[in-house]
N, C-alpha and C positions, 0 to 999 in steps of 0.2 A: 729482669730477674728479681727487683726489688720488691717489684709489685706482689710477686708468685710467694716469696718469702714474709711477707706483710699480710696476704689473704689466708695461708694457710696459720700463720699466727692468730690473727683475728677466730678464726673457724676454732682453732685449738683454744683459745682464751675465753671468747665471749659466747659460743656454746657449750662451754663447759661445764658441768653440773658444777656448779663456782660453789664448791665448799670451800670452807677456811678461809687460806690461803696458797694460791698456787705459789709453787717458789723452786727458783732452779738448784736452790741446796736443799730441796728439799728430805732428800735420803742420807744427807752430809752425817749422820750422827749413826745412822742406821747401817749404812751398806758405804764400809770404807773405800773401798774400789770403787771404780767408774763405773755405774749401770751404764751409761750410757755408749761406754764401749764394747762391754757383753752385746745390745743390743744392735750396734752398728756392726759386729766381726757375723753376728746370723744374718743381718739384712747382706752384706758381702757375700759373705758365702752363696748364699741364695741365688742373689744377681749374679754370679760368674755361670752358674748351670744354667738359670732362664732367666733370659732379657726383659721378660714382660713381669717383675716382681715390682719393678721400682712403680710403673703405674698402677698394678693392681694396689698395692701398698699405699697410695694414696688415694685412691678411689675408695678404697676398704675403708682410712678413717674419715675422708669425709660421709658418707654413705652411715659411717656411726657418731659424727659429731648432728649430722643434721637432722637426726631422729629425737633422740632422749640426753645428747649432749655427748660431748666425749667421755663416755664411760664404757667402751668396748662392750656393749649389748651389742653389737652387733657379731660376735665369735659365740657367744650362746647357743646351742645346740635346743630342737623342738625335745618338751617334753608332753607328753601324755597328748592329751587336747590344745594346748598350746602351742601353735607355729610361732616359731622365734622367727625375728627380722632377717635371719642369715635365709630363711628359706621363702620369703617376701619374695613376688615379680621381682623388683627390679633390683637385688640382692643375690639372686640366681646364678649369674653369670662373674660373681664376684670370686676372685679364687687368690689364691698364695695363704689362706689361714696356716700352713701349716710352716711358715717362715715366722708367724709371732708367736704360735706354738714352741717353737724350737729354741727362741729369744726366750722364752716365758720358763724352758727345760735348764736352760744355760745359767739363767739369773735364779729362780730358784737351788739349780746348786752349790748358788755360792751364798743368796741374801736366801733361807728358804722363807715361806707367808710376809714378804716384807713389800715388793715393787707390786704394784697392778698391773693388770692387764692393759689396762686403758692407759697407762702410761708409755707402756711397753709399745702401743699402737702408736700412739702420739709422737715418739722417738722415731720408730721404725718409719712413719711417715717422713718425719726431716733427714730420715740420713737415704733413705729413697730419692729424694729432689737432690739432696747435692751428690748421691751417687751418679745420676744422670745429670750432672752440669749445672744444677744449681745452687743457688746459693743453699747456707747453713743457719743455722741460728740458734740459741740457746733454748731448750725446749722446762716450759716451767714446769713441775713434780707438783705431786698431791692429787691426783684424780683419786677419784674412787669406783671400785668396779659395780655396774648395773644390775641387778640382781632381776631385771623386768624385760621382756624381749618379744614385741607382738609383732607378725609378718603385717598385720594391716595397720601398724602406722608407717608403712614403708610406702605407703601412698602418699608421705608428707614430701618426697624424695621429688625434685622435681624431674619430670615427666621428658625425654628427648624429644616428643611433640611439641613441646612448651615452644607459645612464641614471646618474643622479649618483654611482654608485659608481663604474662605467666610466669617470667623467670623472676624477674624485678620485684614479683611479691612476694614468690616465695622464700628469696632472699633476704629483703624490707623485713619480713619475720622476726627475721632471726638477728634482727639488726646487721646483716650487710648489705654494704652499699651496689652503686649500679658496675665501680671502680673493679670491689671485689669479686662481682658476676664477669666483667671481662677477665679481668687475670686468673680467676680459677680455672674459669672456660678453656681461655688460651692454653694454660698450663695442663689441663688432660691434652687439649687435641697435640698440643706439641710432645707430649711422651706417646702418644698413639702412633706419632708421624715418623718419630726414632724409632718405634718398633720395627714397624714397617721398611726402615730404610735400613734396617739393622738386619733385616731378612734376606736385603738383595746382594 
């Protein structure tokens, strides 16, 4: 579980549009209450009606770290001529936007124009994994949200044809390593395997 907890950091950290500085006070001055608890009581609620939020939830911000970095371009809706990345192949099949929606309704009530979206993601991502059994961790603040969202760089996404060399560099990219391609791995198919055994 360490490992799960250390690859999704990595993914959140070192694809991250690395403004400033990331930092876990980072709303300390701004938003007195716990963002982070607004954000885990919607990921809950969510999970209690459907099982399947904790992995879309994390499939949702990796799917948006590995594009243009963790900046939530991936909940951007298609404008005009523009297909945004949420309506890309393999983005399609991607669902629960409406649980960081609803995190995004909660925290503006309280902080209004102050948390990001991509932040909001980034949380909702970590309290998904310890909501199904895994570990926690401090998640750092300061993204900034994408204002750019094209369906065809969702070809960067690597491919479930991919064989392990395929995967290795798509990874290699983005600087992670071969470590972080297993435990990611591991860690969808094992919330996939919960789902499923949470059905029987």
């Amino acid at each position: 579980m360490a490992a799960i907890a250390t690859v999704i950091m990595l993914i959140t950290m070192s694809l991250a549009s690395l403004v400033s500085a990331l930092n876990v006070n980072y709303y300390e001055n701004t938003c007195p209450h716990n963002v982070d608890s607004i954000v885990a009581a919607a990921v809950h609620k969510a999970t209690m009606n459907d099982r399947t939020v904790p992995a879309a939830l994390l499939r949702m911000h990796f799917h948006d770290c590995f594009i243009r970095g963790c900046d939530a371009s991936v909940l951007l809706e298609s404008k005009g001529k523009n297909k945004a990345e949420k309506d890309g192949p393999p983005n399609i099949s991607l669902h629960a936007f409406y649980v960081i929606d609803n995190a995004k309704k909660a925290v503006e009530a309280v902080f209004p124009g102050i948390v990001s979206c991509a932040d909001i993601l980034a949380l909702a991502a970590r309290d998904a994994v310890a909501l199904s059994g895994g570990p926690t961790w401090d998640v750092t603040k300061g993204r900034k949200d994408g204002r750019i969202s094209k369906a065809t760089e969702t070809r960067q996404l690597p491919a479930p044809t991919f064989n392990i060399s395929q995967l290795q560099q798509s990874f290699f990219q983005r600087g992670l390593s071969l470590e972080d391609l297993v435990a990611l791995s591991g860690t969808i198919e094992n919330f996939k395997l919960r789902i499923q055994l949470q059905k029987i």
